[in-house]
C-alpha positions as CSV (number, residue, x, y, z in Angstrom):
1,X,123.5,103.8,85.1
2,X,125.3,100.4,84.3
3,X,121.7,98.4,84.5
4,X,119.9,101.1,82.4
5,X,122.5,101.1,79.4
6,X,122.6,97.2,79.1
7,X,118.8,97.4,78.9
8,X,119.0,99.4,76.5
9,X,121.3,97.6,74.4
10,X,119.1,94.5,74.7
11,X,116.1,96.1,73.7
12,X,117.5,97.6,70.4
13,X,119.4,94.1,69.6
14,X,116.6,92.5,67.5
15,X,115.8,95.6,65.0
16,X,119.2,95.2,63.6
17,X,116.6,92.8,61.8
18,X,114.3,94.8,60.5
19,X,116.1,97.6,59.3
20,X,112.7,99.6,58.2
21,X,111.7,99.8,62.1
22,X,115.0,101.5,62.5
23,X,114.2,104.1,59.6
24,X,111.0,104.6,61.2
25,X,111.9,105.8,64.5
26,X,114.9,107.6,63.3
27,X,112.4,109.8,61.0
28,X,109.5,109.2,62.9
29,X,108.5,112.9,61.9
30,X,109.0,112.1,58.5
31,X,107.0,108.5,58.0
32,X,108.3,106.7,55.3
33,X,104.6,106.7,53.5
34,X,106.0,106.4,50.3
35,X,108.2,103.2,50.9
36,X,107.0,99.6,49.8
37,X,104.9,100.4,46.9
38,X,104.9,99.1,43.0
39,X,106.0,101.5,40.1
40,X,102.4,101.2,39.0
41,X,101.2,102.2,42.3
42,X,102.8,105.3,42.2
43,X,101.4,105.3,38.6
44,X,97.7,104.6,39.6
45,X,98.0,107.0,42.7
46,X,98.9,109.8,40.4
47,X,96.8,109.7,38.0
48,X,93.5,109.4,40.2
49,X,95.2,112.6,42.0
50,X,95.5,114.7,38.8
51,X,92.4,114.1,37.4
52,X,90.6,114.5,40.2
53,X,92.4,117.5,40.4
54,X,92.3,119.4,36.8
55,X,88.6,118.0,36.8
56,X,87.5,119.9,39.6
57,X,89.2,123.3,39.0
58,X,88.5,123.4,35.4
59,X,86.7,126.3,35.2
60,X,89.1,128.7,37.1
61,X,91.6,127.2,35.0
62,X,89.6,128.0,31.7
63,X,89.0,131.6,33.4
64,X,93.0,132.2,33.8
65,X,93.1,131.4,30.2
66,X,90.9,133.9,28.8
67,X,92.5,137.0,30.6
68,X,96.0,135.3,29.7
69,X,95.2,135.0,25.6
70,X,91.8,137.2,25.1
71,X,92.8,140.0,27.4
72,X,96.2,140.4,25.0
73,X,94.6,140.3,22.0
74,X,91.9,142.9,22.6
75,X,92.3,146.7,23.5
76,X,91.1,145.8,26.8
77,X,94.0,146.8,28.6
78,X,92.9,144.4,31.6
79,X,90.0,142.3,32.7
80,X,89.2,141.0,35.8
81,X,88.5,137.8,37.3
82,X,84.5,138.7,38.2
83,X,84.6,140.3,34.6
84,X,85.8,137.5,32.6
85,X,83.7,134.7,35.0
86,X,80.3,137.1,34.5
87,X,81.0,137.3,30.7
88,X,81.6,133.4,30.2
89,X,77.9,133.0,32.1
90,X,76.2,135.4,30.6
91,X,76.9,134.4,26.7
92,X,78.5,131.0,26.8
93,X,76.4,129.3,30.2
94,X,78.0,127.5,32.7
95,X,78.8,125.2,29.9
96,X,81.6,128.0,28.7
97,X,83.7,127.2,31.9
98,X,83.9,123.4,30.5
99,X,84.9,123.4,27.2
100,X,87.7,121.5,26.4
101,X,87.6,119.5,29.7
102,X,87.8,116.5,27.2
103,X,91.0,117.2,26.1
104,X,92.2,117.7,29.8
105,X,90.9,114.2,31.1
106,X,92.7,112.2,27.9
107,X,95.7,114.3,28.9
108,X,95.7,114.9,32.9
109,X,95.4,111.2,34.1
110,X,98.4,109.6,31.9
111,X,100.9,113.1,32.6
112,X,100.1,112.6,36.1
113,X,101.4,108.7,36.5
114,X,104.4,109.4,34.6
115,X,104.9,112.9,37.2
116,X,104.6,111.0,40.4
117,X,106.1,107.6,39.5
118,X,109.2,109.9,38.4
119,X,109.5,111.3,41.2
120,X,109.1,108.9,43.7
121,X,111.9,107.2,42.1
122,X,113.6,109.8,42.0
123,X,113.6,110.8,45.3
124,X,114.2,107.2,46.3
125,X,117.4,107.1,43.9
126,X,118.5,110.6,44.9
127,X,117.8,110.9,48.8
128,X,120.4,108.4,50.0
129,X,119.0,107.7,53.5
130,X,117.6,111.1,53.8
131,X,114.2,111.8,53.1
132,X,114.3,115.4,54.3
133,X,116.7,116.7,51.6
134,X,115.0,120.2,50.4
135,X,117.4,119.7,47.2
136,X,116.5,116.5,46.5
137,X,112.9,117.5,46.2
138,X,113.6,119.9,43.8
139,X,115.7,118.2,41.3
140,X,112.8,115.0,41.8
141,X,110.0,117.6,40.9
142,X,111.9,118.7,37.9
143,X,113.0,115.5,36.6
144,X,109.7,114.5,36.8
145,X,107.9,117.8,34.9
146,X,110.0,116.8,32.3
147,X,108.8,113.5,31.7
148,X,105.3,114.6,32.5
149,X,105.0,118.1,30.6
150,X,106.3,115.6,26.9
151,X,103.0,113.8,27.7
152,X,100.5,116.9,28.5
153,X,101.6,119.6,26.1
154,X,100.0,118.7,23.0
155,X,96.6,118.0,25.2
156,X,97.1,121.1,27.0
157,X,97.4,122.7,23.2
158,X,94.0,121.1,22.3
159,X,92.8,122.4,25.9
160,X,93.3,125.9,25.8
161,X,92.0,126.1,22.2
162,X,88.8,125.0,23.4
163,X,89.1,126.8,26.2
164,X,89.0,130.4,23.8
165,X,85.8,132.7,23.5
166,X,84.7,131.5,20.0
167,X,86.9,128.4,19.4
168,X,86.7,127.5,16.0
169,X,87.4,123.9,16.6
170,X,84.1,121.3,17.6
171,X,86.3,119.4,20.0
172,X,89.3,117.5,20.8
173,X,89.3,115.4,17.5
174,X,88.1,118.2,14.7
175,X,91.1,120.9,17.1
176,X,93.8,118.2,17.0
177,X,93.4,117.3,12.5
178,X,93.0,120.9,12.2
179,X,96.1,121.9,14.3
180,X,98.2,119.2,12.5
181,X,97.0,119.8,9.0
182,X,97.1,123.4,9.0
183,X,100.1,124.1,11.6
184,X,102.3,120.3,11.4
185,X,102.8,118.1,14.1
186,X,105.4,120.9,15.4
187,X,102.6,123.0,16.5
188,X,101.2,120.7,19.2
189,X,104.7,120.8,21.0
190,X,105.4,124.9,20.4
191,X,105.0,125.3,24.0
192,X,106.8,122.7,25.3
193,X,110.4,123.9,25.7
194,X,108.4,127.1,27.7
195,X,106.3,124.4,29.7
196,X,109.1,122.7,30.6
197,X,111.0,125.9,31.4
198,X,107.6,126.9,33.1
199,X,107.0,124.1,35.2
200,X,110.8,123.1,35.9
201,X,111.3,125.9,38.9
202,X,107.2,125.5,39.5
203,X,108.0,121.9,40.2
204,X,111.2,122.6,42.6
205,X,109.2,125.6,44.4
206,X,106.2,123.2,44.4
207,X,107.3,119.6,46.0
208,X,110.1,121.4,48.1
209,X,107.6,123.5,49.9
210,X,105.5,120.6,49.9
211,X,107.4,118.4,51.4
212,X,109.1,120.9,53.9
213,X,105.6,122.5,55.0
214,X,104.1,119.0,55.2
215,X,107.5,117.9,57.9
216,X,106.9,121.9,60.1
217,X,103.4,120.9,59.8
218,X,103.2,117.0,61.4
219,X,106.0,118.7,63.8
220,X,103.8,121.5,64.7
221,X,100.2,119.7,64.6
222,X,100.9,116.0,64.9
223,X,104.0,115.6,66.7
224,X,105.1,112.9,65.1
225,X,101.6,111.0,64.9
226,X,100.1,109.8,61.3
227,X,100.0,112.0,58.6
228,X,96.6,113.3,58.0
229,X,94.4,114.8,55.8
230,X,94.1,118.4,56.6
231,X,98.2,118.3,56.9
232,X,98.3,117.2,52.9
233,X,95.8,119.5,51.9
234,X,97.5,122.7,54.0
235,X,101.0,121.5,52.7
236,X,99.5,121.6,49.1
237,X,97.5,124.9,49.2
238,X,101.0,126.8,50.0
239,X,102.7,124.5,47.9
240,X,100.8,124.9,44.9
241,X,99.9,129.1,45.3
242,X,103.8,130.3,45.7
243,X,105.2,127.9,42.7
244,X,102.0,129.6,41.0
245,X,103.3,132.9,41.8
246,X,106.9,132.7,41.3
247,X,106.2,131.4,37.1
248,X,103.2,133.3,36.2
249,X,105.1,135.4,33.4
250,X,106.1,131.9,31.6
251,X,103.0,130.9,32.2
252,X,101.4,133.7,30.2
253,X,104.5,133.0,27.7
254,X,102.7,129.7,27.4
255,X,99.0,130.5,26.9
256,X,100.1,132.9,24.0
257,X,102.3,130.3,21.7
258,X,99.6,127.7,22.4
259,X,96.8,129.7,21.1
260,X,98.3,132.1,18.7
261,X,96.4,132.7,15.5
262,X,93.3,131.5,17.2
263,X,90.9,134.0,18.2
264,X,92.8,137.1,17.6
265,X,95.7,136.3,19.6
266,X,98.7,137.2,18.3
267,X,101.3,135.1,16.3
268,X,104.7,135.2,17.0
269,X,107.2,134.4,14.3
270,X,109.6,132.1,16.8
271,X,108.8,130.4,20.4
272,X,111.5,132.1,21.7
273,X,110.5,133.3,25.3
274,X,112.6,136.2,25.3
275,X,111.0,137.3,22.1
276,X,107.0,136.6,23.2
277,X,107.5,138.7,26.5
278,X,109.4,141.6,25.0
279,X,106.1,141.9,22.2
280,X,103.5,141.4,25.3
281,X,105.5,143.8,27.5
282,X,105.6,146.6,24.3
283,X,102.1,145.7,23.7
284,X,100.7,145.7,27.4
285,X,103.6,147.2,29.4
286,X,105.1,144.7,32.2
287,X,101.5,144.0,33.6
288,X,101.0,142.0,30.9
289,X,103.3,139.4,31.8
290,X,101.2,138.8,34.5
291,X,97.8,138.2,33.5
292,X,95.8,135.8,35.4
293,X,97.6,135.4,38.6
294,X,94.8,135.9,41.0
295,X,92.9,133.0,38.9
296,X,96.4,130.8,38.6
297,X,96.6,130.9,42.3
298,X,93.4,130.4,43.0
299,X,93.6,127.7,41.0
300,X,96.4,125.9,42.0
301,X,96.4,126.6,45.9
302,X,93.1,123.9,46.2
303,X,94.4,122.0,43.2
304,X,97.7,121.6,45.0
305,X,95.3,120.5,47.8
306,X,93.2,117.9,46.3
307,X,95.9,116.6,44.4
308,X,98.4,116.0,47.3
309,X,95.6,115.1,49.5
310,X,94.2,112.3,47.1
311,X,97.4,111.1,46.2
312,X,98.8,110.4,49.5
313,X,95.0,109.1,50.5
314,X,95.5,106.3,47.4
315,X,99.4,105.7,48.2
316,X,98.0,104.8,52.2
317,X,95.4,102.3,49.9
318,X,97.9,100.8,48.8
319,X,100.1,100.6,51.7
320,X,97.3,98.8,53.6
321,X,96.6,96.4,51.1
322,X,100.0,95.6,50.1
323,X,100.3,94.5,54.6
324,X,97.3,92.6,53.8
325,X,98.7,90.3,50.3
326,X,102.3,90.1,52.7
């Protein structure tokens, strides 16, 4: 017993040196991926995720919005996903599902450096040695919307416009003078107190379950080997559909003050959220409040995936190549 613990003593001597090899086996579930890379890195690797991500699931995303504004605004009491998809075809062309993508790649690219840079730091700031803090996740995810959402509102604005059956507007230039010469400046950032409201527990429910389903997952799958693709992308997908879920009602909140007056949606004469659901809920019953959660989940479960998947694929990018310049 004596020989074995004095080996063991002078085996673990030297990595009082390198105090990263000692983080590293202590978490060795929990690979510190996200260590030794620039601010910009964290910039560039989120905005290549989100893109990629709002690029590709555009048109479910232009779907949710039509049953979250048209349906409400018609005497349609509900419209289904297949119904509003077979519509869009059949008048607008596939074309339909695209418009206003423009507005979503000026806006997704630079609202998606500022959300992962902010929380990377963040979490690097907040988790004091402990990288599997649920709570620390959380509060990272919503410091981060916040930063994020004051960059992506008044393009998600122009967006969803677009996005309406019959849009008045000829694209992201024409909708953005119209929207500040008829409606002020204001008008772009309506939404933004409910986006942020929105997104804030989205973002907490989001990178907690993320992160937490990513550690059961390398536990479960990996045992402790590399991260790997599929576990990002599985991590994501539940990530991203129950944070979907849990803020659907705010999310409708949010479609209607970004698009009222446009189309036939209603205007509301504050953005108070309290005072937009009671008129959908008198107007639709409680149903109403959650229009377009099939398409929101189906939207963000793969989005979640891609965008987590990409991400971490860049961040490991960079990890390598910042080994190699050392």
């Amino acid at each position: 017993m004596g020989a074995t613990a004095t080996s063991t003593t002078a085996d673990t001597s030297p990595n009082f040196d390198k105090p990263s090899e000692i983080y590293a086996d202590e978490v060795s579930v929990f690979p510190p991926t996200h260590d030794g890379l620039k601010f910009w890195q964290f910039m560039i690797a989120g905005s290549i995720a989100g893109s990629i991500e709002h690029m590709a699931m555009f048109p479910v995303d232009t779907l949710k919005t039509r049953m979250q504004a048209i349906s409400s605004s018609s005497k349609t009491p509900s419209i289904t996903l297949r119904q509003s998809l077979g519509s869009i075809i059949k008048l607008e062309g596939i074309a339909g599902l695209y418009r206003g993508i423009a507005a979503m790649g000026l806006g997704a690219g630079p609202a998606h450096a500022v959300y992962f840079s902010v929380y990377e730091s963040s979490k690097k700031f907040l988790s004091i040695g402990n990288p599997n803090n649920s709570m620390v996740h959380a509060a990272s995810g919503v410091f981060a919307t916040v930063a994020s959402d004051a960059v992506i509102t008044p393009m998600d604005v122009v967006k969803q416009r677009l996005q309406l059956k019959g849009s008045p507007y000829k694209g992201v230039v024409d909708c953005v003078k119209r929207v500040v010469m008829e409606e002020g400046f204001g008008a772009l950032y309506a939404s933004y107190r409910t986006t942020v409201l929105m997104n804030a527990p989205f973002t907490a429910v989001h990178f907690a379950t993320y992160e937490a389903a990513k550690r059961g997952l390398m536990m479960e799958v990996s045992r402790g080997d590399d991260e790997t693709l599929l576990v990002h992308a599985t991590a994501g997908a539940a990530a991203g559909a129950l944070a979907a879920a849990v803020t659907t009602p705010l999310d409708v909140v949010k479609t209607q003050l970004q698009c009222q007056g446009v189309c036939g949606c209603d205007r509301f004469s504050s953005s108070s959220i309290r005072d937009v659901i009671e008129a959908i809920v008198k107007k639709d019953g409680y149903g109403g409040v959650m229009r377009g959660w099939i398409p929101r989940m189906v939207f963000h479960a793969p989005a979640a995936a891609i965008c987590w998947s990409t991400y971490e694929a860049v961040k490991s990018f960079f990890q390598q190549l910042n080994g190699k310049t050392e």
